[in-house]
Structures are given as C-alpha cells and as structure tokens.
C-alpha positions as CSV (number, residue, x, y, z in Angstrom):
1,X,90.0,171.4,58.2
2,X,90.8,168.9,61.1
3,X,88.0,166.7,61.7
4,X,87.7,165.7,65.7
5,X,88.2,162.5,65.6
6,X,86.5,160.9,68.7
7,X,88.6,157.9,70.0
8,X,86.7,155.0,71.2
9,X,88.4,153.2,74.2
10,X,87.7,150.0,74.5
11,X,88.1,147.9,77.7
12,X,90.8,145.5,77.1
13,X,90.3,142.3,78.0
14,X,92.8,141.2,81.1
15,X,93.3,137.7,81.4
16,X,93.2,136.9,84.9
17,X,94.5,133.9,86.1
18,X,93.4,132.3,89.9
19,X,96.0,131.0,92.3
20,X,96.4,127.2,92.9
21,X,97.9,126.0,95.7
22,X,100.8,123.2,95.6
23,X,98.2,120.9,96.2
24,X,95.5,122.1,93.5
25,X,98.3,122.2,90.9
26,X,99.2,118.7,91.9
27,X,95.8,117.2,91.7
28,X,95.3,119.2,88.5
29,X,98.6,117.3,87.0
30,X,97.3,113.9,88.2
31,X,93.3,113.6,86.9
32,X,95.1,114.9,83.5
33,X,96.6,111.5,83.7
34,X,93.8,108.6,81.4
35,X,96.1,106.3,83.3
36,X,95.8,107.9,86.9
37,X,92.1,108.1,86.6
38,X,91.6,104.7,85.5
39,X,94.2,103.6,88.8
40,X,92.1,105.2,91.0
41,X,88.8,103.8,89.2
42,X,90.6,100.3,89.9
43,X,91.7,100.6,93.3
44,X,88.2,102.1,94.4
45,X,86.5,99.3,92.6
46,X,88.6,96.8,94.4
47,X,88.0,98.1,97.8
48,X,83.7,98.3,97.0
49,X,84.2,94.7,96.1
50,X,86.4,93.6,99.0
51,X,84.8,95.6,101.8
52,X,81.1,96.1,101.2
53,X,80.8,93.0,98.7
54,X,80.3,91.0,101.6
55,X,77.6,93.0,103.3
56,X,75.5,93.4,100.0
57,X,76.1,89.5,99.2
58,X,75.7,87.7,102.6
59,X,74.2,84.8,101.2
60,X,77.4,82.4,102.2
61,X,80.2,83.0,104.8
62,X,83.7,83.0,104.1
63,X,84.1,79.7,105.6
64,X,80.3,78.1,105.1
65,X,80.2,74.8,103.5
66,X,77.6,74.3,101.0
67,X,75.9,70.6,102.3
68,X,73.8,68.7,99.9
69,X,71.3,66.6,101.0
70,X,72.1,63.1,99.7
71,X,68.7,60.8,100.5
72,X,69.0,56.9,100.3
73,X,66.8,53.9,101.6
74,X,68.0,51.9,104.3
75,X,65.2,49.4,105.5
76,X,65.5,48.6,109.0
77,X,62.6,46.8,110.8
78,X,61.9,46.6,114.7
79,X,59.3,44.4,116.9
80,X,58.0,47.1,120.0
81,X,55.6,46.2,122.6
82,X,52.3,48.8,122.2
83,X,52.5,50.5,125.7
84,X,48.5,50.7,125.8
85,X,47.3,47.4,124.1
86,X,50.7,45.2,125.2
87,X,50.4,43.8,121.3
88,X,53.6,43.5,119.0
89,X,53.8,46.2,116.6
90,X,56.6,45.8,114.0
91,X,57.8,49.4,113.0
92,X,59.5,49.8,109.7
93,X,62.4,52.4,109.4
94,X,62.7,53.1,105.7
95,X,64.5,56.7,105.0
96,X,67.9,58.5,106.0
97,X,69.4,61.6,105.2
98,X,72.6,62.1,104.9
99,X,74.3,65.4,103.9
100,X,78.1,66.0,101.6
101,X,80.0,68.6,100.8
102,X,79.0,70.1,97.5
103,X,82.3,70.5,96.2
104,X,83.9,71.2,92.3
105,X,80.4,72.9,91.3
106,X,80.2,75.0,88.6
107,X,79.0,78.7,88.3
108,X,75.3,79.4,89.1
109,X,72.7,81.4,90.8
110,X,73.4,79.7,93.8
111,X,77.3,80.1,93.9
112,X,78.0,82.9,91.3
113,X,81.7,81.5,90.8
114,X,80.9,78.1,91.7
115,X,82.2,76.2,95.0
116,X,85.8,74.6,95.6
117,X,87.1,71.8,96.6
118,X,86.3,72.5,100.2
119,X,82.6,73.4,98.9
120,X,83.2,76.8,99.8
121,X,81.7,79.7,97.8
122,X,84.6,81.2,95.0
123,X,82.6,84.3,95.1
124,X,82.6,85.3,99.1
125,X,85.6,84.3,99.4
126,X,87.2,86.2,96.1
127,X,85.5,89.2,98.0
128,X,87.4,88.3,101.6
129,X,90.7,87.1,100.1
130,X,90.4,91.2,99.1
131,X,90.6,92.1,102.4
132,X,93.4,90.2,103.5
133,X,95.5,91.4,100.7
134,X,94.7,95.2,100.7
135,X,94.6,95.3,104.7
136,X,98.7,93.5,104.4
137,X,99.4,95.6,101.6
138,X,98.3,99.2,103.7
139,X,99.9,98.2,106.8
140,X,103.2,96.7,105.6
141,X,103.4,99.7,104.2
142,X,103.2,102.3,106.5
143,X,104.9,100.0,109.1
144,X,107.9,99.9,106.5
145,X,107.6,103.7,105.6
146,X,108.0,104.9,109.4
147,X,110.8,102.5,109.9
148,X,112.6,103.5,107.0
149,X,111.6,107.1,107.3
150,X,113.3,107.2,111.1
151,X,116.2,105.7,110.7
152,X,116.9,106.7,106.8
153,X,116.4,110.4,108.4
154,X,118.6,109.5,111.4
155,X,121.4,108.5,109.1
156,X,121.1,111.4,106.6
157,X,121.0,114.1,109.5
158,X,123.8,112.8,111.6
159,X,126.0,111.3,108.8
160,X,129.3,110.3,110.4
161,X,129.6,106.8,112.5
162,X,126.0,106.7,113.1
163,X,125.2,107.1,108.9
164,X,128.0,104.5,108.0
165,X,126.1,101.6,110.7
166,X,122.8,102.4,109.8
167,X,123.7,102.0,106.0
168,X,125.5,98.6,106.9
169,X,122.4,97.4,108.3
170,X,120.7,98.0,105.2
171,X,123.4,96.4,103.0
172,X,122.6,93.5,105.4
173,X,119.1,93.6,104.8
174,X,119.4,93.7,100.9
175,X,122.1,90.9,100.6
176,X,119.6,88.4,102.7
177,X,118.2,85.7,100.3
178,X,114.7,86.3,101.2
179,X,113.0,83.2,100.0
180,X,115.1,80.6,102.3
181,X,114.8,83.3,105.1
182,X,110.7,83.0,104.4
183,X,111.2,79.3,104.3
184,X,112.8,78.7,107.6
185,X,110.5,81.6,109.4
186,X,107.7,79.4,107.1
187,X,108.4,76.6,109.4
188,X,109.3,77.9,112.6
189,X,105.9,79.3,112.5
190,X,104.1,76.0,112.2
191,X,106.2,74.4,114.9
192,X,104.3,77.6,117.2
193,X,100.8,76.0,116.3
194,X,99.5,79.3,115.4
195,X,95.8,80.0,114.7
196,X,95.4,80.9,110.8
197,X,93.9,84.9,111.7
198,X,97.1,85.1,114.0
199,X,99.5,83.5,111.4
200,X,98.5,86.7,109.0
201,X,99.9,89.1,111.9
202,X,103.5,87.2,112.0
203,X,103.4,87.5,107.9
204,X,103.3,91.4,107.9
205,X,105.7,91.2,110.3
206,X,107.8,89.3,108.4
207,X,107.7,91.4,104.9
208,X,108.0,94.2,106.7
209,X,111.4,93.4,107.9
210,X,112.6,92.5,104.6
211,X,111.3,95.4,103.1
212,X,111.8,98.6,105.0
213,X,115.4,99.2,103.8
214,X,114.9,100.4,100.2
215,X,112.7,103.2,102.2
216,X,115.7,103.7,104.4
217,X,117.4,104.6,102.1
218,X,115.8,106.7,99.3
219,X,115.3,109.0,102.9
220,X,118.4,109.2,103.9
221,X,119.6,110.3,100.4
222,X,117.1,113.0,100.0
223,X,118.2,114.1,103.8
224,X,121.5,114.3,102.5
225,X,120.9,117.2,100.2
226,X,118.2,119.0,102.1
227,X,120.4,119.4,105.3
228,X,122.9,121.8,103.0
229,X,120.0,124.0,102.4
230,X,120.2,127.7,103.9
231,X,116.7,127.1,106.0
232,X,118.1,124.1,107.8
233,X,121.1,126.8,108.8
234,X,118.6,128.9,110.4
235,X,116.9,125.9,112.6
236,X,120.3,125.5,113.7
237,X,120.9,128.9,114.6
238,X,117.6,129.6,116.2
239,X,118.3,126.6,118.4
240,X,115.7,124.2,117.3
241,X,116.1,120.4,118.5
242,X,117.4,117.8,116.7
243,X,114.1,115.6,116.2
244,X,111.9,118.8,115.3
245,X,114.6,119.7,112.4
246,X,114.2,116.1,111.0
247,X,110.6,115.8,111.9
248,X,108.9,118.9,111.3
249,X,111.8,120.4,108.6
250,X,113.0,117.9,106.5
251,X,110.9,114.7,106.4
252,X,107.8,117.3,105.2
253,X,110.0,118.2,102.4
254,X,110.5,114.3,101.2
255,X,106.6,113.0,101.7
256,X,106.5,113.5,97.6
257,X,108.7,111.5,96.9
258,X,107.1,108.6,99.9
259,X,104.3,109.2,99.1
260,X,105.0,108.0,95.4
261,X,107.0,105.1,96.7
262,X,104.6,103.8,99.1
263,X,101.7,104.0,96.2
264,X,104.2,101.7,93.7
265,X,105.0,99.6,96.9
266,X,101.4,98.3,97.4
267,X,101.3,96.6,94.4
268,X,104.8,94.7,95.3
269,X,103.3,93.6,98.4
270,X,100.4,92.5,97.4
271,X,102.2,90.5,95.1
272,X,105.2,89.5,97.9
273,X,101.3,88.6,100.0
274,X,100.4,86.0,96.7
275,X,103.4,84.8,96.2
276,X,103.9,83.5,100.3
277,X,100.5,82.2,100.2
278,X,100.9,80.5,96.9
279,X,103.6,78.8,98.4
280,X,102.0,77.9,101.6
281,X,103.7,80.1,103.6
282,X,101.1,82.6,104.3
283,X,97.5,82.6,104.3
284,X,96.1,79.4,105.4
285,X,92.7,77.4,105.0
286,X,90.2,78.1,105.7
287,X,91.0,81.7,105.8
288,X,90.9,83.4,102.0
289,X,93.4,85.0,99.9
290,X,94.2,85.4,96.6
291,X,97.8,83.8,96.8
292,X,96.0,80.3,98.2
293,X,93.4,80.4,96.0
294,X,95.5,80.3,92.9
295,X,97.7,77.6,94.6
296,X,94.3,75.5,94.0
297,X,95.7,75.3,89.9
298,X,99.1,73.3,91.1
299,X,96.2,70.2,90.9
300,X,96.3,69.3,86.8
301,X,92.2,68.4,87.2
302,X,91.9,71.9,88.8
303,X,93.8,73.4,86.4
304,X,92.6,72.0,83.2
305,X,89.0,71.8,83.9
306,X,88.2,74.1,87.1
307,X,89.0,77.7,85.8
308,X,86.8,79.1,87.9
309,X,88.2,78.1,91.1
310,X,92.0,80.0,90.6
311,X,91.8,81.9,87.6
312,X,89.5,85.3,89.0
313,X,92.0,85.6,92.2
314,X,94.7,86.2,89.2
315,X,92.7,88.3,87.6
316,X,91.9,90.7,91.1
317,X,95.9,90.9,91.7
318,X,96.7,92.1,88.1
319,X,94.2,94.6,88.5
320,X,95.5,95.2,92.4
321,X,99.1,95.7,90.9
322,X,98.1,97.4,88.0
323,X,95.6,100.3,89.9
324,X,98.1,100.9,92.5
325,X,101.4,101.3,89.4
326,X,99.1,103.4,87.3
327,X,98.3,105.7,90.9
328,X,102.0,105.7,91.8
329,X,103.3,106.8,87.8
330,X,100.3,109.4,88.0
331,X,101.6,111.0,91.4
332,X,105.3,110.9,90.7
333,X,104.3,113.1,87.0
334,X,102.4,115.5,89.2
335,X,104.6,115.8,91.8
336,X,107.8,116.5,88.9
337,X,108.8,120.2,89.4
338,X,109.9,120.3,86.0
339,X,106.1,119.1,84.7
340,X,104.7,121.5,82.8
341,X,102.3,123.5,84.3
C-alpha cells in the first residue's frame, strides 16, 4: 500500500547580501580599526580645544597680561592756597598704585594652567598655540601634496629627459642639510624685520620647500605603472589631452595612496613646526605655539620647578602626532586591496 506522502516545502532561507560601494567598504575597514577610532577621537578633540576653546574660555587673550595691583605708601605733603578763603591748606598725598606683571603663578581658578614668565595665561594660549600648529600642519600639506603631485605626475607621464631633470631636482632636495639651510633662512628672516603673524607665513613656506619631494616622488612611481595599463591606451587613442589623462585618469587612481601620506605627514610637520619654534626659528613671542612654549624648560628654574608652563604643550604634540599616525595606519589598512573583506 503506498502511503501519499505529502512533502512539505519549506522556503529556504537566501542570504542576501547588500552592495557597498568602494567607499562604504573602505569606511567599514577603517572604524574596525580601536586604533583608527581612537585617532580620530584625538584629532577631533584637538581641534574642539584649539578652535572653539577660545570662544567658550574668553576670560584672557592670547596675549593679555595678567597685572597685579601692588599698593604701597608714599607720603608726599603740599602747601595750596584755598581759592575761596586765600588760607594755606596743607594737602597730604598718602597712597599709590602701582601695577606688575603676575608672572611664574601656579594653577588656579583664575589661570587654570597658571601664568608664564610673561604673565600670560598657559591655558589660552595652549588652546591658540593649537591653532598655529594644525593651521601649518593642513596647509604645508596640501601646498606640498599639489606640488609634488604636479610635477611627480609630470615626470611619471612623460618619462624621458623631462623624468630624468625632474628626479635630479628631487635628489637635490633630499641631499640638502635642512637644519643649516633653516638656520641661515632663520636669520635672513630677522634681518627683514618681519612682524611675528607674518614670520608664520615665510615658515610654511619654508617646510614646504624642503618637503614636497618625498610626494614627488611616491607619484611619479605610481604614474609609472599606471601609464602601461590598457585604459590609459584608450585615452590615447580617443585623443584625449595630455593634462586631462594625468589629471582626470591617473592622479584619481593614486589619491589612496596621498591621501594616506598626507594623513602620516601632519604629524611630521607638526613636529618639523615644534622643533623650528623650539629653536627659535619659528613662532615668535608673543604669538603661541607649542614648539616656543616648551623652549620655556631650556631655563633649569622653569624646568625643575615650573612644570606647568612647558610640560602640557608636549603633551598636545604627542597626542597631535599620535591621532594623525593612528588615522594614517587606519586608512592605509582600509585602503589595502588585499584586506580582507
């Protein structure tokens, strides 16, 4: 006897799986990263402090000198004539007030950081010595990025004479001894006189020149190897120009790999910024940055008993350096075409 059998069906679960874009799947790589996220909680925490710290905390300027009254006695006595009664009146001239700078004080409601030797708040200007290091850092940057993208993709393109002079410029470039370089530029630029916000311009100026060539060329070898690809064969044959196949083909197809070097190059610049300043040859008083406030600790009473006036700038570039490194590792992981998925 055969026994219908009635077959249940069930729906089988199909696991479905939604499309990410380049982008999304990058992104998804990088906030896997502890490290990345706690770079970009950094860097973000930085900036709050640098560039709204000083509208929330308004209390003292950059600059502002904190004046103490100091009161003393001086007893001076005059003999005037009483316009209305013509008598002698003797007048007796008893107080003064004078006012000092309120330098070397420690931490306290008033100055949360205590003052300098200046009497100068450490606070406000920890918060505005920020924005002088990130603003240099950003722009010395990108100013080195686009020169070293232009003429890195100029060399790589053309190759030939114009690859071989380009190339020798950067050998130049990487054989100067910077620091005797900086020194003589150091004091050319105080024989000009300049004004201390103007002397800031000249500096990124200056790193920027002595750093654009390690851009130049990590492009041009990327160039190299891209220009062989079967894409760039049809630009060529559908007549495109020159600067569009560079512009528009190829540089596109190395902003991973800038982008990764211009987020590990912000923490070298702010550390190239510190180091000029700490030795004088950037940032100067009154105007704040990290890199002259630490040069405070080359005085043995500052150093030993002062902590507070050098020792939180130090502690804002490590964790400058260290946000931007942990940013710059995190993108380069997500940006690996070999990285899992």
């Amino acid at each position: 006897m055969e026994e219908n059998k009635e077959i249940l069906e069930t729906p089988v679960n199909e696991e479905t799986y939604k499309e990410m874009s380049p982008i999304q799947l990058i992104l998804r790589r990088f906030f896997r990263s502890k490290l990345s996220v706690v770079g970009i909680v950094m860097v973000v925490g930085l900036f709050i402090f640098s560039f709204l710290g000083p509208v929330i905390y308004n209390k003292w300027g950059e600059t502002e000198v904190d004046k103490t009254p100091t009161m003393y006695v001086e007893e001076n006595t005059y003999i005037v004539i009483d316009p209305v009664t013509q008598e002698k009146v003797e007048v007796v001239e008893r107080l003064q007030l004078e006012l000092s700078e309120n330098a070397y004080d420690d931490p306290s409601l008033t100055h949360l950081l205590g003052t300098d030797d200046k009497g100068m708040d450490v606070f406000v200007r920890l918060m505005y010595g920020g924005r002088i290091s990130l603003t240099i850092g950003f722009i010395v940057v990108i100013l080195e990025t686009i020169i070293g993208v232009i003429l890195g993709g100029i060399a790589g393109y053309f190759g030939g004479w114009v690859d071989q002079l380009i190339m020798r410029i950067v050998d130049v470039f990487n054989c100067i001894p910077t620091l005797p370089i900086l020194l003589i530029a150091s004091a050319l630029i105080d024989s000009w006189n300049l004004e201390p916000s103007n002397r800031i311009y000249v500096l990124m100026i200056i790193i920027t020149i002595f750093s654009w060539s390690g851009v130049a060329r990590m492009v041009r070898g990327q160039i190299l190897s891209l220009r062989e690809q079967e894409y760039i064969t049809a630009t060529e044959v559908m007549g495109i120009p020159v600067w569009r196949k560079i512009f528009k083909h190829l540089i596109p197809n190395v902003m991973p790999q800038l982008i990764v070097s211009m987020t590990l190059g912000l923490g070298s610049v702010i550390l190239y910024e510190s180091t000029l300043s700490y030795l004088g040859l950037g940032v100067q008083l009154p105007q704040a940055a990290w890199g002259t406030m630490i040069s405070l600790a080359n005085k043995p009473d500052i150093l030993n008993y002062h902590v507070n006036m050098w020792l939180p700038a130090g502690i804002m570039i490590v964790i400058a350096v260290l946000g931007f490194n942990f940013i710059g590792d995190g993108l380069r992981d997500a940006m690996d075409p070999k990285a899992k998925k």
